[in-house]
MISEVO-825041 format. One record per residue: residue number from 1; residue in one letter; x, y, z of N, C-alpha, C in turn. Coordinates in steps of 0.001 Angstrom, whole numbers, plus 500000, padded with zeros to 6 digits. Each point is the difference from the previous one (the first is absolute). Layout:
! MISEVO-825041
- NUM,A,X,Y,Z,X,Y,Z,X,Y,Z;
...
This chain:
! MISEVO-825041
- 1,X,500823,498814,500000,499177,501186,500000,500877,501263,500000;
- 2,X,501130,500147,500572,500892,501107,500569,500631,500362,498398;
- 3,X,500608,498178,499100,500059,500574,498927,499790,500514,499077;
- 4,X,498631,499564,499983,498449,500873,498785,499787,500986,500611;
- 5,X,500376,500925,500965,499693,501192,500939,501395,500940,499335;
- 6,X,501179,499405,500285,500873,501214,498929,500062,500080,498936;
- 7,X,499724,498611,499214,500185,499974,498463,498438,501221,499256;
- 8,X,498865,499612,500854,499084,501309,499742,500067,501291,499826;
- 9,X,500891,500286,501094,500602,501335,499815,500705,500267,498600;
- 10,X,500436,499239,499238,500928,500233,498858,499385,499490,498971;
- 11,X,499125,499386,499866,499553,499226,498804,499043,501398,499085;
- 12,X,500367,499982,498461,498825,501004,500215,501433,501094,498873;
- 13,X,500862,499945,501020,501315,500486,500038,501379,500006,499079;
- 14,X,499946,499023,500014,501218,499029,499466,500769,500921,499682;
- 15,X,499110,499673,498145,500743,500808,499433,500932,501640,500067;
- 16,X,499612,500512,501239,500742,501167,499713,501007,499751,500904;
- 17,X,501213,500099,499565,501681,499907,500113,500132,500340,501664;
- 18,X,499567,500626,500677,500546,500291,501373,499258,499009,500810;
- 19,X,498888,499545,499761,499257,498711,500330,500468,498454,499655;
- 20,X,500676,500132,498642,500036,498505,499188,500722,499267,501102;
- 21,X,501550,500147,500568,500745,499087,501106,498991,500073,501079;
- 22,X,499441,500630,500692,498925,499566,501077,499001,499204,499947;
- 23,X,499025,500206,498896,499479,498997,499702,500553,498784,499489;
- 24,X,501176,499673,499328,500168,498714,499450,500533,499725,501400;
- 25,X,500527,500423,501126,500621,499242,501200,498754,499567,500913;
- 26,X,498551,501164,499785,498740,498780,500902,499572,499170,499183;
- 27,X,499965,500385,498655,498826,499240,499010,501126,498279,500381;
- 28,X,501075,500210,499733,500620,498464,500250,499876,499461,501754;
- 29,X,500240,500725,500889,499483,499935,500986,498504,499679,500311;
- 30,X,499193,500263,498966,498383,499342,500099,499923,498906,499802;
- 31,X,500652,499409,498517,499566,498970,499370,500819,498978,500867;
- 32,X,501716,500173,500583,500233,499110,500899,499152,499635,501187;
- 33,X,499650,501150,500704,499160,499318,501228,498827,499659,499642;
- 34,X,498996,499708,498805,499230,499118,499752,500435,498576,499608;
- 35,X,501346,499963,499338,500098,498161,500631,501209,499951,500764;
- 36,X,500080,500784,501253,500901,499357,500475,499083,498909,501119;
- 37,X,498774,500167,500047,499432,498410,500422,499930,498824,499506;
- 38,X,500539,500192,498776,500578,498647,499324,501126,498978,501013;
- 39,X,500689,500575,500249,500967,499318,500994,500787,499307,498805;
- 40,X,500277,500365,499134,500863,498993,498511,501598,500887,500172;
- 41,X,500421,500060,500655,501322,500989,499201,500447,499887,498930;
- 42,X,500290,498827,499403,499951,500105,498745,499113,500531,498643;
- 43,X,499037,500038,500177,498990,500414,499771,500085,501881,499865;
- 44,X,500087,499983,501383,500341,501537,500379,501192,500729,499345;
- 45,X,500588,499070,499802,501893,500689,499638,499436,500252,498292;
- 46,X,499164,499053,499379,499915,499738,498681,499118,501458,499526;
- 47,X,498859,500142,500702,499305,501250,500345,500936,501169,499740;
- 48,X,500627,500009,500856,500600,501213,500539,500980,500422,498671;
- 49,X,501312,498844,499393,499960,500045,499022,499443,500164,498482;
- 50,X,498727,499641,499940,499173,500798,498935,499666,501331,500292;
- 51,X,499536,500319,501113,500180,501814,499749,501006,500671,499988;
- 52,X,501284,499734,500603,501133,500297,499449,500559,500611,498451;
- 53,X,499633,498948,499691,499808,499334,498689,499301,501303,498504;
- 54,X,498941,500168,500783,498894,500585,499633,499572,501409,500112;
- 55,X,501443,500345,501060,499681,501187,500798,500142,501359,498669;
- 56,X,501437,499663,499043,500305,500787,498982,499018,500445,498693;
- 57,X,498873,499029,499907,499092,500154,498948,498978,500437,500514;
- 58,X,499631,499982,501484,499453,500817,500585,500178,501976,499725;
- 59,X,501009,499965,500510,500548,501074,500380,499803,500793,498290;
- 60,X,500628,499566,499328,499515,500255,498353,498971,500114,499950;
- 61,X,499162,499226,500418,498722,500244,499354,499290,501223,500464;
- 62,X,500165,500496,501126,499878,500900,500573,500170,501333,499119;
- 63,X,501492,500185,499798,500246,500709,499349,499022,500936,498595;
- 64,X,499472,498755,499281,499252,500206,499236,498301,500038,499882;
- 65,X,499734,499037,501131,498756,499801,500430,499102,500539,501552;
- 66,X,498837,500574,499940,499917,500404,501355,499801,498293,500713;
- 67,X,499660,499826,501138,499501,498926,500872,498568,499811,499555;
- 68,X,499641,498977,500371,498253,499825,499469,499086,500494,501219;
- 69,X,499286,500680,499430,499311,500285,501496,498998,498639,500872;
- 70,X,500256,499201,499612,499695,498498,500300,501028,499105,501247;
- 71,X,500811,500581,499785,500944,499310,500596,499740,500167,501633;
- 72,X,499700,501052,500299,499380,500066,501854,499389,499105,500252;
- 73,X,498593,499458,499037,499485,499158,500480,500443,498707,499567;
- 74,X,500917,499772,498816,500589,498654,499920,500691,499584,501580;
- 75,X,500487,500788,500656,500608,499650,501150,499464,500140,500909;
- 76,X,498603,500493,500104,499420,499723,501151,499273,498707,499944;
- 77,X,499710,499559,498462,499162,498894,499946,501010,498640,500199;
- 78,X,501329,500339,499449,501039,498765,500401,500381,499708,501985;
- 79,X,499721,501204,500292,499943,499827,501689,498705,499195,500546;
- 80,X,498820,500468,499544,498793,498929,500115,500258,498987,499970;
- 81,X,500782,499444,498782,499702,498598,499826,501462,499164,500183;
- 82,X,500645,500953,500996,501203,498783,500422,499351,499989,501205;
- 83,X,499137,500057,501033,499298,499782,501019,499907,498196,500596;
């Protein structure tokens, strides 16, 4: 909950440059503490490595694209349903 509570604050956001490193440090901070009840570390490490991964075509895309205004509630609805 604490992590869908800061990543809110920024979502919305992204895209503009004095925001982009804050948000990509909760937005990855969200999506980890929704499975870190997995209990897999491997699993987790593999995770963690795809956004890594992923983080640079992100960040591009940005550049050129605003954020969807969808995306607040994509992540509130992915918090629902890791319950």
């Amino acid at each position: 909950m604490a992590a869908f509570h800061r990543l809110s604050k920024y979502d919305g956001a992204a895209q503009r440059k004095d925001n982009l490193r804050e948000w990509e440090r909760v937005h990855r901070a969200f999506h980890l503490a929704l499975m870190s009840g997995c209990k897999m570390p491997l699993l987790l490490q593999f995770c963690s490595n795809l956004h890594d991964l992923s983080d640079r075509y992100r960040r591009l895309f940005f550049v050129q694209h605003a954020q969807d205004k969808n995306v607040p509630n994509e992540h509130k609805a992915l918090m629902g349903s890791s319950r």
